[in-house]
C-alpha positions in Angstrom: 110.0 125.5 70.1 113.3 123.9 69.2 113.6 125.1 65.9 116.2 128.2 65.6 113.7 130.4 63.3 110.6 129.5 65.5 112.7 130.9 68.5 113.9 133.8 67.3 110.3 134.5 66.0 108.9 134.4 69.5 111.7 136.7 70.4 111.0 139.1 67.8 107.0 139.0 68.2 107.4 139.7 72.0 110.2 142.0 71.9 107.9 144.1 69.0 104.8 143.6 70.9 106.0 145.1 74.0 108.2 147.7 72.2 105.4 148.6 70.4 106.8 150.9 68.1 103.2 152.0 66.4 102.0 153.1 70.0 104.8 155.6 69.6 103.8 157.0 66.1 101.7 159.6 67.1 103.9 160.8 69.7 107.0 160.7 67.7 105.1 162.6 65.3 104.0 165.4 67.3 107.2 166.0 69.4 109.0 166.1 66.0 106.3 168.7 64.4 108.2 171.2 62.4 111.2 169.9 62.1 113.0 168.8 59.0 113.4 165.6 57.3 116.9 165.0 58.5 116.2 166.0 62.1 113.1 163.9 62.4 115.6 160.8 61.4 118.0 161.6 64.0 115.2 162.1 66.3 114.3 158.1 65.4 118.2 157.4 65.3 118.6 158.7 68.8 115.4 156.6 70.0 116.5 153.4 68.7 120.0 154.2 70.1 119.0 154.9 73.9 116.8 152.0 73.7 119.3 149.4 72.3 121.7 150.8 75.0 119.6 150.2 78.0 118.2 146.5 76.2 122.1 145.4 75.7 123.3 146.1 79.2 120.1 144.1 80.0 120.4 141.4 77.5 124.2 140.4 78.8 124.0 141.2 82.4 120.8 141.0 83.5 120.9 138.2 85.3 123.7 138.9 87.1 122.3 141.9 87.9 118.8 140.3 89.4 121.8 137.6 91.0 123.4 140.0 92.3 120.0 141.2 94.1 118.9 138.1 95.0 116.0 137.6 92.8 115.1 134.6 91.7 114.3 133.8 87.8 111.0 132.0 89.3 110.1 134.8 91.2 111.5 137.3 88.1 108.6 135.9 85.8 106.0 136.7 87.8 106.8 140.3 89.0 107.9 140.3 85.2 104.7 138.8 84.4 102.4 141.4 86.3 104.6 144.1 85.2 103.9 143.8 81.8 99.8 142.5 82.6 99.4 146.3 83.9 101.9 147.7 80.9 99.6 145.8 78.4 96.5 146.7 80.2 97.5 149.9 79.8 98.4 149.4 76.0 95.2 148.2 75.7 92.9 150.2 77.4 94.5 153.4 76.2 95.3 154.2 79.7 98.0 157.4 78.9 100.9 157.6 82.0 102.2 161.7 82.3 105.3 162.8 81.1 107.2 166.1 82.0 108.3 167.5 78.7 109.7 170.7 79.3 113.6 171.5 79.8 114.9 168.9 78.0 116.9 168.5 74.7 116.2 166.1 71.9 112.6 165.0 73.9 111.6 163.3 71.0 114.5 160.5 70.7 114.7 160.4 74.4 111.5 160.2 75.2 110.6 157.6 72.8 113.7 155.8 73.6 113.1 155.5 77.2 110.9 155.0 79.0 107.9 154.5 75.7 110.3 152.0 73.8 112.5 151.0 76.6 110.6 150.5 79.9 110.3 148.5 82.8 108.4 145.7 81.0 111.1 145.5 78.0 113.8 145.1 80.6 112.0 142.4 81.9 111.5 140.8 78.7 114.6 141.4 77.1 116.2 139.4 80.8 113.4 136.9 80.6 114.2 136.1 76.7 117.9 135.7 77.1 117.3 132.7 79.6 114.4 131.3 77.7 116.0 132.0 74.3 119.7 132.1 74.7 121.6 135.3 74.2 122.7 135.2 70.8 119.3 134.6 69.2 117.5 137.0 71.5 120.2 139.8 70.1 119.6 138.6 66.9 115.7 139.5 67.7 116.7 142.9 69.6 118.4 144.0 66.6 115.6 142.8 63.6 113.2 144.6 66.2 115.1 148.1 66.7 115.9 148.0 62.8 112.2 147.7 62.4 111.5 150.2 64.9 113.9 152.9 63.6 112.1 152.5 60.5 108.5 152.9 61.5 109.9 156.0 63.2 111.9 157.3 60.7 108.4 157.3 58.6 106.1 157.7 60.9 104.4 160.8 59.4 103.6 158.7 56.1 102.7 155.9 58.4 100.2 157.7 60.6 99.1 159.7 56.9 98.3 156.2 55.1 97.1 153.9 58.2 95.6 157.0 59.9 95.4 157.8 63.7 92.6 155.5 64.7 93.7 152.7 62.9 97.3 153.1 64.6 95.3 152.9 68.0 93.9 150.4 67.1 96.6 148.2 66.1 98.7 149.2 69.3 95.6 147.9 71.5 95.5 144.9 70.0 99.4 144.5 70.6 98.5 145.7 74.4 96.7 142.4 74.1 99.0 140.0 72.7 101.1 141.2 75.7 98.8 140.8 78.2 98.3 137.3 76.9 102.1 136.9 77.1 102.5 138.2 80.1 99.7 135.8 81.9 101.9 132.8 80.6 104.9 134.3 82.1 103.0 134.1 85.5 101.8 131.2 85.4 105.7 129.7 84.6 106.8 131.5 87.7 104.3 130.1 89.8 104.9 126.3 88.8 108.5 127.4 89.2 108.4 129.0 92.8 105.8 125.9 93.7 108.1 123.3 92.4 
């Protein structure tokens, strides 16, 4: 995976599949019921915003962060890797986590910006991708995958109107897979890494 567009492919596809922006279409439209046009973009705006934040402090300094702890990038991948097994288990098996929504302002852009866009598993991958990657082509990736995102927000009533609900499920299961399948391959790096 040497060439420059084939990386920053891979980026993309894993930062998307474990952003999973269509997971968060019915949500987004729900919280942002009733409202008008222009809030419901700033709603996505605000989204895209926390969870770029969080990913860029990530992104730069992760690893000095996990140095700074002690953590190991071998041993990273595979508490990484089973961190985002059980995130894409979840993904796919429709397994629903609780939230407390009440007493809080702008719940729909924080909420889908952290933690449904930006969790534990995308700071993992979003570390893991600028050592595999290299940082400049893994922000390249983190900012084609939030302009994406804050589009399939921004529209997510028309999106969840045309694809319909089940279809959306649908498609965010079979992303719960991909990352599964991703994360399984992380492991199994880790492993060979802490064995060798």
């Amino acid at each position: 995976m040497d060439n420059p567009l084939s990386v920053l492919f891979y980026a993309f596809a894993t930062l998307f599949i474990i952003l999973d922006p269509l997971l968060s279409i019915p949500i987004f439209v729900g919280l942002t019921e009733g409202c008008r046009p222009e809030e419901k973009a700033q709603q996505a705006w605000l989204a895209v915003r926390v969870a770029g934040a969080i990913l860029t402090v990530f992104l730069f300094f992760g690893l000095a962060i996990f140095d700074l702890l002690g953590i190991s990038p071998a041993s990273f991948k595979v508490a990484g890797g089973l961190l985002l097994l059980i995130l894409g288990m979840q993904v796919a098996l429709g397994i629903e986590l609780p939230h407390d929504l009440k007493g809080q302002q702008n719940i729909a852009g924080v909420l889908i910006g952290t933690p449904l866009l930006c969790g534990p598993g995308a700071i993992t991958t979003i570390t893991l991708l600028s050592t595999k990657c290299g940082i400049p082509i893994t922000a390249a990736a983190l900012i084609l995958c939030l302009a994406v995102t804050w589009l399939i927000l921004r529209y997510a009533a028309d999106i969840l109107r045309i694809l319909g609900e089940t279809v959306t499920d649908i498609m965010g299961k079979v992303l719960g897979m991909f990352l599964a399948a991703i994360a399984v391959r992380l492991i199994a790096e880790g492993v060979t890494g802490l064995a060798g």
